[in-house]
N, C-alpha and C positions, 0 to 999 in steps of 0.2 A: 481377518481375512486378507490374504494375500493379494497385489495388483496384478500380478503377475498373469502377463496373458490377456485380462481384464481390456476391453475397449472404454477407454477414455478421450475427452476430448472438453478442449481446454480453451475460454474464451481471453480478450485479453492477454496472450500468451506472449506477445512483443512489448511489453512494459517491464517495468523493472520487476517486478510481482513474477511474473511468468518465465525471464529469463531463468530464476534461483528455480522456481517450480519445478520445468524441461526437463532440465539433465535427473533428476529424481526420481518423475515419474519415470523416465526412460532405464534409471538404475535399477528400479522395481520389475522392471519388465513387462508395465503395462504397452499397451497398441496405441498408439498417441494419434489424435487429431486434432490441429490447431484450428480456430474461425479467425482468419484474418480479413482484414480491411482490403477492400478491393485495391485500393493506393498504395499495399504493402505487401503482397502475396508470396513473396521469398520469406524462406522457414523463418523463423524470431531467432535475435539471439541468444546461444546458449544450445543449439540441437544443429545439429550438420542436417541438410537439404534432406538425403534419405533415412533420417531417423523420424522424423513425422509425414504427417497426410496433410497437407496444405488445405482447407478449403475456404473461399472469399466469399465474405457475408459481413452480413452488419446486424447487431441485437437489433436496431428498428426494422429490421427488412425479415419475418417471420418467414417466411418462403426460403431464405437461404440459413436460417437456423434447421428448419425440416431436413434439409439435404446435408446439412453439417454433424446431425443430430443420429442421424439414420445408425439403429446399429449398437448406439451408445450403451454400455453400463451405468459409468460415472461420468459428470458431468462437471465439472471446476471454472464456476463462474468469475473470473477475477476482472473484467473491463467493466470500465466508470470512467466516466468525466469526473475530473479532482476541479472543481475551484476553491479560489477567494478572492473574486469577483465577481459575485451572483451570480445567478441563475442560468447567466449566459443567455439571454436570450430565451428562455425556455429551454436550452441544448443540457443543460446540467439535470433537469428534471426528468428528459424525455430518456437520455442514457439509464441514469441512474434508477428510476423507477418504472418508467415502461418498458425499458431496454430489460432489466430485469422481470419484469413480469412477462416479456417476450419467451424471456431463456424457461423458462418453469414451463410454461407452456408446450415449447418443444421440446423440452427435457421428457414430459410427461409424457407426450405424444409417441415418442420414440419408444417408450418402454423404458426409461434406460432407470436403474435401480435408485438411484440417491445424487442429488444435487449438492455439490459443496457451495456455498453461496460467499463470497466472500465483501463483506459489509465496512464496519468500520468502527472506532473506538467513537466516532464520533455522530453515530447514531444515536447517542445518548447526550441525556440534561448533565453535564457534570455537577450542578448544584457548586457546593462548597467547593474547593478546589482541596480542601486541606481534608474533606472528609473520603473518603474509603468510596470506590465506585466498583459496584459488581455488576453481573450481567440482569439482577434486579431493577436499576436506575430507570428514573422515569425516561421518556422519549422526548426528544427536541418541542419545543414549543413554539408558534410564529415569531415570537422574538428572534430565536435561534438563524443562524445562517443559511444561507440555499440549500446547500450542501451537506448541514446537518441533517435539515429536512428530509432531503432526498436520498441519504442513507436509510436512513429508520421508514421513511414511506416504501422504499423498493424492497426492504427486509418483509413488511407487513404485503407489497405485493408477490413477493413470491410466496411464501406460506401459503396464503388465499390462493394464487394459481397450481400450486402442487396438489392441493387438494388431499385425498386420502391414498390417492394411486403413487405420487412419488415422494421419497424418502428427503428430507431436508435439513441440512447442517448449516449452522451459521459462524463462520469466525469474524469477529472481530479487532483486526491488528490497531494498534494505535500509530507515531511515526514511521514509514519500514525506512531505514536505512540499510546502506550494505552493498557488497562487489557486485559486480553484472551490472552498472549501471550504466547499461546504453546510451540512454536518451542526451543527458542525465534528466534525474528530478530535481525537482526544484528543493529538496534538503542536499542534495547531490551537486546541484549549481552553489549552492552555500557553502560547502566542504571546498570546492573547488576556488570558489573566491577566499576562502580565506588564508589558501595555501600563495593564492598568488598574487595576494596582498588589494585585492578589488573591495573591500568592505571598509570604507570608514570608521564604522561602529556599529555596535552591539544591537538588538534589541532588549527590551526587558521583557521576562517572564521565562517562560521553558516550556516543557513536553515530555511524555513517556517516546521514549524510541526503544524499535525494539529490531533484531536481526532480521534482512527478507531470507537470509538460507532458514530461521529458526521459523518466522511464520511458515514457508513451504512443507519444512517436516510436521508442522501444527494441520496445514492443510490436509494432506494423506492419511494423518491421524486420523483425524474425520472423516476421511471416507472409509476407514479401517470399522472407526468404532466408535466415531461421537454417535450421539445419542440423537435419535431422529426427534426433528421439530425445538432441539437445542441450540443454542448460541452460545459461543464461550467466546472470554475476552483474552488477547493473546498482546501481551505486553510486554517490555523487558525494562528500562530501568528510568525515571525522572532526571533530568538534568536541565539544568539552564543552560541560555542560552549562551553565557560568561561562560559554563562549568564546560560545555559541548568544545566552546573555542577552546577554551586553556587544553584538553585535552587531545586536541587536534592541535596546537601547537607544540606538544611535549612528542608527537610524531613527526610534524615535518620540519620540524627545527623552524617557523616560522611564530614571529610571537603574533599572538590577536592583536586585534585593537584594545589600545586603551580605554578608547569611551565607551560608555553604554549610556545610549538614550534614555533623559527619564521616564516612566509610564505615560505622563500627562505630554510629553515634548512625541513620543512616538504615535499617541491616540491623535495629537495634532495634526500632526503634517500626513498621517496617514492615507487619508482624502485625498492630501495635493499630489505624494508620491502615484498613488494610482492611478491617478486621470494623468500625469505627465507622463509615464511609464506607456498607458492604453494608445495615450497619443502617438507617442514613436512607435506603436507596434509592438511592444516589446511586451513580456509579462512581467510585473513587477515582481518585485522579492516580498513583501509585506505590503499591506492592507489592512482595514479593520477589520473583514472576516478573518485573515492571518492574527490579527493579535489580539483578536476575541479567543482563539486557539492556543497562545501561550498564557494567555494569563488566566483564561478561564481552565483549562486543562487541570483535569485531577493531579494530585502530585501523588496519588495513591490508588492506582489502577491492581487491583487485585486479580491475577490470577493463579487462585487456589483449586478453580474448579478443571484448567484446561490440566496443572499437574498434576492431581488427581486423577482423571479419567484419561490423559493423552498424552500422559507420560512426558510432558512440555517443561523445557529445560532451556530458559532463555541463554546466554553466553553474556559474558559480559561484556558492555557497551566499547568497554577500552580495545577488547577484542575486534570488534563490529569497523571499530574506524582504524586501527590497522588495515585490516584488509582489505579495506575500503580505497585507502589512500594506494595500497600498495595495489588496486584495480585501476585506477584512473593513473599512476603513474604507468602500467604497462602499458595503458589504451593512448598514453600521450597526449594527456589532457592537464597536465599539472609543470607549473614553471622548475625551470632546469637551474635556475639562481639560486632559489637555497641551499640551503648548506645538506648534510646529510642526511638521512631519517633516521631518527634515533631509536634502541629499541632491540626487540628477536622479534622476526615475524611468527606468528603463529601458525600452526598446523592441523588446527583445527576447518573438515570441511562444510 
């Protein structure tokens, strides 16, 4: 089924997730409505002012979902609090799982046909790191991070608030990396330091990363034709965090760092970097929930199910940081000292 036409409205829409999103939905030809933050009410980036409907609300604030909601077909839930630093206060909980169980609510309420929910590879127990992870994997346990938690608890609240009146897709992206990146994120502040020589050293472990243009196309997929009251895990390739630099170094003509911290030397100081980091204000780069996430991370994130039914076609990751670099060099975010970037850009959108 085509979008075309189709009222949609998109939460989240100013994050990195929603800039790649924007222009798609908009190519489809659906009727776009953004819920932005009262603090941020100019269109997100990625849509010109009169290409969407602006309306200011907050997932905790139900009364301005109602009015954001009004109308709606499809609904593209992409706003979460991201940490790895607990719970925040209760602020990571309240987003992630009543914030979401807010959106279903109003989703429901409005009539609107099918909620794309968008969750996280890390809703799930990875268990082994070396064994195979589908969208069968058990759910996080109190061991598990805040943040694990509160993926897989807001998944379990939305389903329950949809209830049988509204339709509900779950994607699961693991790392997104990739151009549009505003803010930056915080893999995005990492790309950026290592181009401008801000990182000492490595961490140990890795991560599945996958493209946010190839998650977006995954997102529409499912409003198209995933399968109601389904989740699929939407992945693209394992790389360390050694293999990520060297790779980003073969682009910006800039070499990585030499060292990489041992496992035990990084689990260490993890604590101190944190709380020195909290102090000045600043968010750190790594923490123990950050390197529960590289090391525990499956190195075998299977999605069979999402190219089977959604026709999902990740790009390869070499691609991903091309264009990545070659985003953050146009936005003038990257040092003008190195040498040149090596390479043919690609043409892939």
């Amino acid at each position: 089924m085509s979008l075309r036409g189709r009222k949609v409205v998109v939460t989240g829409a100013s994050g990195h997730l929603g800039a790649n999103l924007l222009p798609r939905l908009l190519a489809a030809g659906a009727q776009v409505r953004v819920l932005v933050h009262q603090k941020s009410l100019p269109a997100p980036p990625g849509a010109a002012a009169t290409d969407v409907e602006a309306v200011p609300g907050d997932v905790l604030d139900p009364a301005s979902l109602a009015r954001a909601f009004e109308g709606a077909e499809f609904v593209f839930h992409l706003a979460a609090r991201i940490s790895i630093v607990g719970d925040q206060g209760g602020r990571v909980t309240a987003v992630n799982v009543e914030g979401a169980r807010n959106v279903a609510r109003a989703a429901r309420s409005a009539g609107a046909r099918r909620l794309v929910h968008v969750s996280s590879v890390h809703a799930f127990d990875h268990g082994d790191p070396a064994s195979p992870l589908t969208e069968t994997a058990p759910r996080p346990t109190p061991r598990h991070p805040a943040y694990d938690r509160s993926k897989a608890a807001g998944e379990a609240a939305v389903r329950e608030a949809a209830g049988d009146a509204l339709e509900v897709v779950v994607g699961n992206p693991t790392g997104i990396i990739g151009p549009d990146d505003h803010a930056p994120s915080r893999m995005g502040r990492v790309l950026i330091d290592l181009q401008r020589r801000r990182l000492p050293a490595l961490t140990p472990g890795g991560f599945d990363w996958v493209d946010a243009r190839d998650v977006s196309d995954a997102l529409i997929a499912l409003a198209d034709r995933g399968r109601p009251g389904e989740g699929y895990l939407l992945g693209g390739r394992w790389a360390s965090m050694r293999a990520l630099a060297d790779a980003a170094a073969a682009i910006t003509g800039v070499p990585a760092p030499r060292f990489s911290a041992p496992a035990w030397v990084a689990s260490a100081t993890a604590p101190l970097v944190s709380a020195l980091f909290q102090a000045l204000g600043r968010e750190p780069l790594y923490t123990p929930e950050a390197l529960h996430a590289v090391f525990k991370g499956s190195r075998d994130v299977r999605t069979d199910k999402a190219r089977a039914e959604l026709g999902y076609a990740p790009r390869p990751l070499e691609e991903t940081l091309r264009d990545t670099y070659a985003f953050f060099e146009r936005a003038g975010r990257l040092s003008t000292r190195p040498g040149p970037r090596k390479g043919r850009e690609p043409t892939r959108g």
